[in-house]
C-alpha positions in Angstrom: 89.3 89.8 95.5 91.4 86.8 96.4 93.7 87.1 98.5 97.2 84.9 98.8 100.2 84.5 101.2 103.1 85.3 99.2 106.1 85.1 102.5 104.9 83.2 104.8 104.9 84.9 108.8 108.4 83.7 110.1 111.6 85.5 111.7 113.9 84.4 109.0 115.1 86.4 106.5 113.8 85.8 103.3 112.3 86.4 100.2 108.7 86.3 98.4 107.2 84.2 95.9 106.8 86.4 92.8 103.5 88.4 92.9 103.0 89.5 88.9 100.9 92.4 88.2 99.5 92.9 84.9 98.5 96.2 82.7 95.5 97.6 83.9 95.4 95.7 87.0 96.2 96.6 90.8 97.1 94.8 93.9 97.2 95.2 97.6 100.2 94.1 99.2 100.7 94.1 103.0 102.0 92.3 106.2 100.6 90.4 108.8 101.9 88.7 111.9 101.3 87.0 114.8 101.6 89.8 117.4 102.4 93.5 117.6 104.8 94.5 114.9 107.5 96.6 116.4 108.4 99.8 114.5 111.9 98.3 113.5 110.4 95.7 111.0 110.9 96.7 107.6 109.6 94.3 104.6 110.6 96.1 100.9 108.5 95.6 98.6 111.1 95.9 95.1 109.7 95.4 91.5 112.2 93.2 89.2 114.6 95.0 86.8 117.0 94.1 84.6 119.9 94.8 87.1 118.9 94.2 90.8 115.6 95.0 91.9 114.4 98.3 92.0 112.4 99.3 96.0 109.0 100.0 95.6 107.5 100.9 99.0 108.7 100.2 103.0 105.8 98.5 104.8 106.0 98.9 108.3 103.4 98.5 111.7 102.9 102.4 110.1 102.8 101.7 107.0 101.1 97.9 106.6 99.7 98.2 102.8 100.5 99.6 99.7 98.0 99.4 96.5 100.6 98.3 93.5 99.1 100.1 90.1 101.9 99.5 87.4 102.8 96.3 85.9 105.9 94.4 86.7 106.8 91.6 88.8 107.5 92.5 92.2 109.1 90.8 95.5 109.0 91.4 99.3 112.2 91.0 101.3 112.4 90.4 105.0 115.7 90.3 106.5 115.9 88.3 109.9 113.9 89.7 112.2 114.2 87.3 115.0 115.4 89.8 117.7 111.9 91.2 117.6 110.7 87.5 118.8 107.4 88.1 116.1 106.8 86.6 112.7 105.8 88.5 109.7 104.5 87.5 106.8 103.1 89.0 103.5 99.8 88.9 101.7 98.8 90.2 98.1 95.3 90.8 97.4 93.8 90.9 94.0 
């Protein structure tokens, strides 16, 4: 499996390179950081529609990977985080 930073670990908010899952495939998606993530930072995980995107999953310090299993093209959001003084990032795996 490779794996690849999609949002790299910051404070700012932001917003994920496209991570495009095809039919019959699967990823791992998931946060990392450099320190203890507190329970207040939330990263969505959304899957492009044809209005706004569409919230997929939550990941959280309790919650730090979900396994995607239906095609689509999906994003990770982080909003600023910097009152938590860590940086966050996101990874798929393939």
């Amino acid at each position: 499996m490779t794996q690849t930073t999609v949002l790299a670990a910051a404070q700012t908010a932001a917003t994920s390179s496209d991570l495009v899952v095809a039919a019959g495939s699967t990823a791992a998606v998931g946060i990392f950081a450099t320190g203890n993530v507190p329970p207040e930072v939330i990263i969505d995980l959304c899957i492009d529609s044809p209005g706004s995107d569409n919230l997929v999953a939550k990941l959280t310090a309790q919650n730090p990977v979900v396994v995607i299993n239906a095609p689509g093209t999906y994003r990770a959001y982080r909003r600023d985080i910097s009152a938590h003084a860590v940086n966050v990032g996101v990874y798929s795996e393939t």
